[in-house]
C-alpha positions as CSV (number, residue, x, y, z in Angstrom):
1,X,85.9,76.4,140.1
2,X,87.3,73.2,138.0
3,X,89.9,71.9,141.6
4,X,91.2,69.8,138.2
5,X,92.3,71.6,135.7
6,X,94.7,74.7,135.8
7,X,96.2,78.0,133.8
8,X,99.6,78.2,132.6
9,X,100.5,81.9,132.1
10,X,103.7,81.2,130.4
11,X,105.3,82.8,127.1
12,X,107.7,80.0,126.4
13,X,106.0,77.3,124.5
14,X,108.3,75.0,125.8
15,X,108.6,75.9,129.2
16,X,104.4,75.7,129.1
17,X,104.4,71.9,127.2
18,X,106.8,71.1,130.4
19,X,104.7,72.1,132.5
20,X,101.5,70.8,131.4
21,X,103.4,67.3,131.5
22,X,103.9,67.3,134.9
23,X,100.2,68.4,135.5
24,X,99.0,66.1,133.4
25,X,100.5,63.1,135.1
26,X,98.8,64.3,138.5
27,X,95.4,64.3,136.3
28,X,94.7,67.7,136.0
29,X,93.7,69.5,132.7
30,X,95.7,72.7,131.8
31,X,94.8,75.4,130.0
32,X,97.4,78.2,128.3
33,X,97.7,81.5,128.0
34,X,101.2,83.2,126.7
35,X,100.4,86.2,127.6
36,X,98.4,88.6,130.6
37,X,96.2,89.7,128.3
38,X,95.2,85.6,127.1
39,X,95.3,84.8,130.6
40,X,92.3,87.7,131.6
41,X,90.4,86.5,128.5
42,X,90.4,82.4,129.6
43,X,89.6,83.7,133.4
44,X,86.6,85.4,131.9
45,X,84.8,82.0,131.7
46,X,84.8,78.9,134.2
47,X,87.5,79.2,136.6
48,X,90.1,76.5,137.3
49,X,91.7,75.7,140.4
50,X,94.9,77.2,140.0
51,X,97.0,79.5,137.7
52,X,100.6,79.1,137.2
53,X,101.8,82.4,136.5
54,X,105.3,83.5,135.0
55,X,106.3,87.0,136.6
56,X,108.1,88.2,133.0
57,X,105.6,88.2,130.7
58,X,105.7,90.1,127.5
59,X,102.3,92.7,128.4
60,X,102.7,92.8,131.9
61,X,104.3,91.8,135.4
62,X,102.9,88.7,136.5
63,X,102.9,90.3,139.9
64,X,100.9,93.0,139.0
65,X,98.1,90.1,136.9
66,X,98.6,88.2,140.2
67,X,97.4,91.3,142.3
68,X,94.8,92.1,140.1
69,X,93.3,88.5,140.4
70,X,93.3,89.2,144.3
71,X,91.3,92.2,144.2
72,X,89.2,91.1,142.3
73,X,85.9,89.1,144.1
74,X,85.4,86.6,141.5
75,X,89.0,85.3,141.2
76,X,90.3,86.4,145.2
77,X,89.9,83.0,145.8
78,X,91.7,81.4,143.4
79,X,95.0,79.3,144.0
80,X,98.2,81.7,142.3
81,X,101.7,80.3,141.7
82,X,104.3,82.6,140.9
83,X,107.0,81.5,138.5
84,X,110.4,84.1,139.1
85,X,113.9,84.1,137.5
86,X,116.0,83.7,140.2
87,X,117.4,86.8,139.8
88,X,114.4,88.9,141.2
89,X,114.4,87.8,144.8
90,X,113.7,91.4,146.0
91,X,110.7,92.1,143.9
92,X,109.3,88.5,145.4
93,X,109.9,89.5,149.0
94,X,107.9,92.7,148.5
95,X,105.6,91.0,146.6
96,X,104.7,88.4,148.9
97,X,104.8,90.6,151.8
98,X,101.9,92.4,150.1
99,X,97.8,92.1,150.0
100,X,98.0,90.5,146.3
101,X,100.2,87.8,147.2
102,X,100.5,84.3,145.8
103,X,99.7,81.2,147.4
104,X,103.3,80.0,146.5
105,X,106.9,81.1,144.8
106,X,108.9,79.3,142.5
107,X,112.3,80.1,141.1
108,X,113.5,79.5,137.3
109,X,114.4,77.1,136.1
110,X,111.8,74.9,137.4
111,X,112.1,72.1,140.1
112,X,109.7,69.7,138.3
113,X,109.6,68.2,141.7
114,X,108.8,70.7,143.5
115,X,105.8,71.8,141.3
116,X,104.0,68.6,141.5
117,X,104.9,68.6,145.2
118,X,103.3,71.7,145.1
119,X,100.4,71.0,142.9
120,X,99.3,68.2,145.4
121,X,100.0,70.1,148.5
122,X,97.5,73.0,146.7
123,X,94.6,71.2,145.2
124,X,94.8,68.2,147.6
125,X,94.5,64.5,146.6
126,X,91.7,65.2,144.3
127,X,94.6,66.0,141.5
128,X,95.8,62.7,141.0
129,X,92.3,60.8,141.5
130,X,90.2,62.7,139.5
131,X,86.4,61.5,140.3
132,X,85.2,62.3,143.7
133,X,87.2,65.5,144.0
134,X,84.4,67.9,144.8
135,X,83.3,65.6,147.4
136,X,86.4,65.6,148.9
137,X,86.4,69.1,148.8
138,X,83.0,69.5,150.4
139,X,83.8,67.4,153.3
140,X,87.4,69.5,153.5
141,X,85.5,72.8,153.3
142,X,83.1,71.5,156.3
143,X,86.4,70.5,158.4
144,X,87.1,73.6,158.4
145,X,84.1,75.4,158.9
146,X,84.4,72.5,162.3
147,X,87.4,73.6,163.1
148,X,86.3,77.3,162.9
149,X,83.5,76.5,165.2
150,X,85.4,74.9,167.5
151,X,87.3,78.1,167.9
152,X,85.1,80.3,168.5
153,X,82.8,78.2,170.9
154,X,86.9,77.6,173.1
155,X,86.8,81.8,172.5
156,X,83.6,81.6,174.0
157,X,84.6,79.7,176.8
158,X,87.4,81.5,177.2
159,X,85.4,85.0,177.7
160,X,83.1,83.1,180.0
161,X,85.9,82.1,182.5
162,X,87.0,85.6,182.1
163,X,83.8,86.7,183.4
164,X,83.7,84.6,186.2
165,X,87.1,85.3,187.6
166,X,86.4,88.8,187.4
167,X,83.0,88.5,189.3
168,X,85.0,86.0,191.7
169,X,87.7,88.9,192.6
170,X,85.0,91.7,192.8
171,X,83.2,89.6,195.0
172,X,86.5,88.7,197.4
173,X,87.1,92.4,197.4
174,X,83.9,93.1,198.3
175,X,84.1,90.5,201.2
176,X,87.2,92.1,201.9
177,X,85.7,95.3,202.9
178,X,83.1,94.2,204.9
179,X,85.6,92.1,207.0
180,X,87.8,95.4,206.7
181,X,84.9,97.7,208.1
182,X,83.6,95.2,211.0
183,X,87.0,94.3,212.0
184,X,87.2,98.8,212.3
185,X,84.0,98.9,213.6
186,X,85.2,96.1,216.8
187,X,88.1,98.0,217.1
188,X,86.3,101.2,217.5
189,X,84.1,99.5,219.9
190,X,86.4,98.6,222.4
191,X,88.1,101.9,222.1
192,X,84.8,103.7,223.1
193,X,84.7,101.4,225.9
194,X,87.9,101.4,227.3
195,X,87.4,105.6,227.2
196,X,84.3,104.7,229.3
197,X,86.1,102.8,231.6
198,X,88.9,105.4,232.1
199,X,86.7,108.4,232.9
200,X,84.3,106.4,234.9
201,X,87.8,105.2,237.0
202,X,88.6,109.3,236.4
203,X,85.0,110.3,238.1
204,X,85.3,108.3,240.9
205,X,88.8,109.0,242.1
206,X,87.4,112.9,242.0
207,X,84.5,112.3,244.0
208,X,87.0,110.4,246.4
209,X,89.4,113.5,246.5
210,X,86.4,115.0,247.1
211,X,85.4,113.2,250.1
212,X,88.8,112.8,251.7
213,X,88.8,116.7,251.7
214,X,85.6,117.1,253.1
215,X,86.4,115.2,255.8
């Protein structure tokens, strides 16, 4: 995947030069297609780092090329931009609210400044510097793979403590109960001995009664 060159899907040869121009002064190379049809037949060879798509093009909904492009497992990972009239924001909420969804939305007309904003915020610095780019990449790809491991080892840690706190309450319950039972067992104890006491006290004023009448 070319991060530095992209795919304008765009049926408007003027619309497409206008866009290329703003590309172009970030450094990328752009490619064209007018059409869905064109744009399937470019993708078929190397892939660039992003395709611009219009969503009213003259074959096909760009949202249904964009969709197709995310199920697909060569081209799931490619950047998308979809290009909408502004009159269509319903069929761009259900769009992007959907598994083929695009990396970004813009309206029409364009915002020139807010595609190369979006250019440099979606293929990273390497768009306006050009050499070192797939370094750059490499070194963002292993950042995150850092930050992934990261997570998982503070998930880990995180299922340990769990653990331990469990263990620690089973074993306070546990402690718990045996202070429960001996603290029964003490009690039961002194209630066996204090019957003891009262029919040994019992016993002997009988044999006393006894006594006294025998006398």
């Amino acid at each position: 995947m070319d991060t530095r060159r992209i795919l304008i899907v765009e049926p408007d040869g003027a619309v497409s030069r206008r866009i290329a121009s703003i590309a172009e002064a970030r450094g990328l190379a752009t490619d064209h297609a007018g059409s869905a049809a064109e744009a399937e037949r470019v993708l078929s060879g190397p892939l660039p780092g992003l395709a611009l798509i219009r969503a009213e093009l003259p074959d096909r909904s760009g949202f249904a090329l964009c969709t197709q492009l995310r199920r697909a497992p060569r081209t799931a990972d490619l950047k998308v931009v979809l290009v909408s009239s502004e009159g269509a924001p319903d069929a761009v909420a259900a769009h992007a609210a959907g598994p083929g969804a695009a990396d970004a939305y813009l309206g029409f007309p364009l915002d020139g400044g807010a595609l190369a904003e979006l250019l440099g915020r979606l293929l990273g610095p390497g768009a306006e510097e050009g050499p070192g780019a797939d370094l750059r990449e490499a070194l963002q790809r292993l950042s995150e793979e850092r930050a992934r491991f990261a997570d998982r080892e503070r998930d880990h840690a995180a299922a340990l403590e769990r653990l331990l706190l469990e263990k620690l309450s089973q074993e306070q319950a546990l402690a718990e109960s045996e202070e429960r039972r001996s603290r029964e067992a003490r009690e039961a104890e002194r209630a066996r001995r204090a019957l003891e006491e009262e029919v040994a006290r019992a016993r002997g004023d009988a044999e006393e009664a006894v006594l006294f009448a025998q006398g």
